[in-house]
N, C-alpha and C positions, 0 to 999 in steps of 0.2 A: 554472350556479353561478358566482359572482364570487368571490375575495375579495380581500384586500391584495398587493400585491407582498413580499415578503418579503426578507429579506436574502441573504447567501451563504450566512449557516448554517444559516436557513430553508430552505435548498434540499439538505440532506444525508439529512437521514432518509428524504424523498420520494423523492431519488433511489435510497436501500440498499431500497425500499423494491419502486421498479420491477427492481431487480438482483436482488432476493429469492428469483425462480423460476429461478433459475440459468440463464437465455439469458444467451450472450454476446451483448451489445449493442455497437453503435455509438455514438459521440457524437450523431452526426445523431438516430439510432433514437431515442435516452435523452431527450434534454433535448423535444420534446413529449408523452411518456408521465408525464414531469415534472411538466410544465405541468397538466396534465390531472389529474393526484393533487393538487396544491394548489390547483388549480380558476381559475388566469389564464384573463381574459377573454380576447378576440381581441383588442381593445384593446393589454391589457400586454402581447403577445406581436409587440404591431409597434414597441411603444418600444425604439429603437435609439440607442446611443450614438453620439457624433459620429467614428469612425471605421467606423460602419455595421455592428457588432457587436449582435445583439439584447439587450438590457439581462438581460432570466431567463437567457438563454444562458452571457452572462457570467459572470452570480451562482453559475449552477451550476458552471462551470468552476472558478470559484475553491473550493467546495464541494467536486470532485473532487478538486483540489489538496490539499486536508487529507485527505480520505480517503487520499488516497495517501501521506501521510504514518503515517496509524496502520494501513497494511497495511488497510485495511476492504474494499481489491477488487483483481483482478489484469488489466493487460492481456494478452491471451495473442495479440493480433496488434494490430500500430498503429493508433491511434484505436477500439479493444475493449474492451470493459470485463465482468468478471464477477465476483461478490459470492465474497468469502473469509468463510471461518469467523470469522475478526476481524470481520467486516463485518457478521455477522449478530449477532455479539455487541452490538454496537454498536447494532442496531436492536430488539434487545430489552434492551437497560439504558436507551436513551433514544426508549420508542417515540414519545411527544410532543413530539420536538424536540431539538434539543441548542444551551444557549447557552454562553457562555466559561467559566464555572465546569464547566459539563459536559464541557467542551474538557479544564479542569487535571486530572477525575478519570480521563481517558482513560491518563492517563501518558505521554500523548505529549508530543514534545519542536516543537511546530508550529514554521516559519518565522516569524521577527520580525514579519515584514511581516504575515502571517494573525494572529497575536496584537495586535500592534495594531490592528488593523480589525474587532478582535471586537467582538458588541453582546452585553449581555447581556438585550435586551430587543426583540421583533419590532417591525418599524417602522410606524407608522401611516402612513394613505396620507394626501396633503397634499390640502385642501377644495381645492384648483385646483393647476392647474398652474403658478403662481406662486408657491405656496403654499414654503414652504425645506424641507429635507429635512435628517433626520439624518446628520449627517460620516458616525458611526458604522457605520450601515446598508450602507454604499456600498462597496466593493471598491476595494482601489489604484486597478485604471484606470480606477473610476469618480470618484475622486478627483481625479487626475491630468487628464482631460478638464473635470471641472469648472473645476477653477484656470483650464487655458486658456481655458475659456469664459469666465471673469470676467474675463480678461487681455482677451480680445479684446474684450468690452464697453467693456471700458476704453478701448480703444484706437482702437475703432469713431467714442464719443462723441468722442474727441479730434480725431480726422479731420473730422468733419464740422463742429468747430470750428474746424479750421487753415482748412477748404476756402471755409466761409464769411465770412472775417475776409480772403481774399487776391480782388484783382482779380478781372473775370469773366474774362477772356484767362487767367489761369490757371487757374482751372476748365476752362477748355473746350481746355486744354491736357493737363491734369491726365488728362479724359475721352479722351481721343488717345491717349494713352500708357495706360489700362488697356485700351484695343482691342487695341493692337498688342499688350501683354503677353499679352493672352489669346489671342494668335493670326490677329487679322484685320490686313489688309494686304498681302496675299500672298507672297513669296516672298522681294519688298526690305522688308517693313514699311512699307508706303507710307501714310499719312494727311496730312494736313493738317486746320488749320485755318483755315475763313473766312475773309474780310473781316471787319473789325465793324460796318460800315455796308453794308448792299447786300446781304446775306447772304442773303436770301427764306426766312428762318428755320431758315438751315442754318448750323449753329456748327461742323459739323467733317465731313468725309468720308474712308473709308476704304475699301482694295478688300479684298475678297473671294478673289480669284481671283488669277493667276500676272500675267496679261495686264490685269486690273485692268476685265475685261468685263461684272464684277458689284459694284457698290457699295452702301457703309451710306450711309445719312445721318444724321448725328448732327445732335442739338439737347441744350441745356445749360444747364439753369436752375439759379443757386445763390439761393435760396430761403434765406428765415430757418424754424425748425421749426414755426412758426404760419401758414404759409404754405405751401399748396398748390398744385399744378398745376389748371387748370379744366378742362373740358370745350373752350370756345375755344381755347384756346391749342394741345391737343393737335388739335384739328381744322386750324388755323394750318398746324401741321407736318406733317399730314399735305397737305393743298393744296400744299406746298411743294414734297412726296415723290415727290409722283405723276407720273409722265413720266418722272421723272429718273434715279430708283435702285431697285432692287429690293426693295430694305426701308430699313426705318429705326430707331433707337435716339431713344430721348426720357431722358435721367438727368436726375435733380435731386437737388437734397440734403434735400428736404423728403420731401413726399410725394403724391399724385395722390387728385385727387376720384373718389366712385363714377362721378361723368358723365362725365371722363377717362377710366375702364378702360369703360366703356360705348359711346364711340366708338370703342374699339381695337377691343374686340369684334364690333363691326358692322364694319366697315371691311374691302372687300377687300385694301386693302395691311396686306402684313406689317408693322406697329411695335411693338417691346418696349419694353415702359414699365420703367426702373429707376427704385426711388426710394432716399434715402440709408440706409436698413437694407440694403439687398440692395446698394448702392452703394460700402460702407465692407466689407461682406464679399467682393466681387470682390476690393478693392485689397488688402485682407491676404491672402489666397486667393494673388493675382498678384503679389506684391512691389511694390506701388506706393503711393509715402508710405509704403513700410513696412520692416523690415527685422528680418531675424531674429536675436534677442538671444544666446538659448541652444538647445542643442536637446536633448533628454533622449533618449532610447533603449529601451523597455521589449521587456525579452529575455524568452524562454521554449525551453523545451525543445525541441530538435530531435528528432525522434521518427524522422526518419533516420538520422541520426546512432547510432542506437542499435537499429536496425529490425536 
């Protein structure tokens, strides 16, 4: 059985629902017994937000969150949960559901934040996953992650416009400094780049190790976006590799042919192919060409604190 993903508030009665037989449940316990009453595929149940929280998870959290505003359950040990007399009341005045008007006759007084993120209508699921989705439907941090998601698209495209408008010596500069940012180099940060003539199709190397006994080799192609990496080219760099270094890096700011990732593939030397999607989220990932404007905070209850 499939159906829709549902909102936060779609996830309340389901949940009073499993609390019903009066086990004290866990969080862990709850939210698949959950899943299971509203009939989430394995599919929705791997969709995770971009801080690697499962998206149903979430919704239910936030769903608990109100419940425990109108008394509907008690924890009686941290991260516990067990259905109060409120709670069952609550599942028999709104056994089909509860949307924001069902919220006002509760007489509860919800957090701002839960009242404005109420829908008063289940959410449909979007014909792809491209498809937009309702504000609505969404929980604060699913809100909140989206924004930055749009921020970084934003930001993503602009990169790959500064990166292809500057020199190649600074691309393949540029590529030098996300290595080291991310940790290779060893000990001094050591890398360099090439010659630009005589190169044998190595744009940049960097060590690995303390002693610098293991090397990348880097190659660095800035590409216009109608423009791909080939199959030759990546073959090029790999002849170039072999003897030399232990593995290798191939970026570019375009992107790579299937015959490119079909040479890696086969190829006993190690080369990771970047291309500019996965290239523009290292550099914000790593602070490079990038920098961080503001930073938000999102707090919740210490459950120690009160254990």
């Amino acid at each position: 059985m499939t159906t829709e993903m549902p909102n936060w508030e779609g996830f309340m009665i389901p949940t009073l629902r499993v609390l019903s037989d009066g086990v004290v449940r866990t969080r862990r316990e709850l939210c698949p017994r959950v899943a299971d009453i509203v009939g989430l595929s394995d599919d929705d149940r791997k969709i995770t937000l971009s801080s690697g929280q499962k998206l149903y998870e979430n919704r239910i959290g936030w769903g608990l969150s109100f419940l425990a505003n109108v008394g509907a359950f008690e924890r009686p040990a941290r991260g516990h949960y067990t259905i109060t007399d409120a709670g069952r009341q609550v599942l028999a005045q709104f056994p089909d559901g509860v949307a924001e008007q069902d919220i006002k006759a509760l007489g509860a007084d919800p957090s701002s934040a839960i009242r404005e993120y109420a829908s008063t209508a289940p959410r449909k699921r979007p014909e792809s996953a491209d498809a937009p989705v309702q504000e609505s439907s969404k929980t604060p941090v699913e809100q909140v992650e989206a924004g930055i998601d749009r921020i970084n698209a934003d930001v993503s495209s602009e990169l790959l416009s500064r990166l292809r408008d500057k020199e190649p010596e600074f691309f393949e500069r540029a590529v030098i400094d996300l290595l080291l940012a991310m940790g290779y180099g060893g000990a001094n940060g050591r890398g360099l780049v090439t010659q630009l003539s005589h190169d044998g199709g190595i744009d940049g190397v960097v060590d690995q190790d303390i002693l610098g006994l293991s090397r990348v080799y880097v190659q660095a192609k800035r590409y216009a976006a109608t423009n791909s990496v080939q199959a030759p080219e990546v073959r090029g760099f790999l002849g170039a590799v072999h003897g030399q270094a232990n593995s290798g890096v191939f970026i570019t700011t375009s992107r790579f042919s299937q015959g490119a990732h079909d040479v890696v593939r086969t190829s006993p030397t190690r080369i990771v192919l970047i291309d500019g999607d996965e290239l523009t989220k290292l550099m914000i990932r790593f602070k490079v060409g990038t920098q961080v404007r503001k930073t938000h905070e999102i707090v919740e209850i210490d459950e120690d604190f009160f254990a």
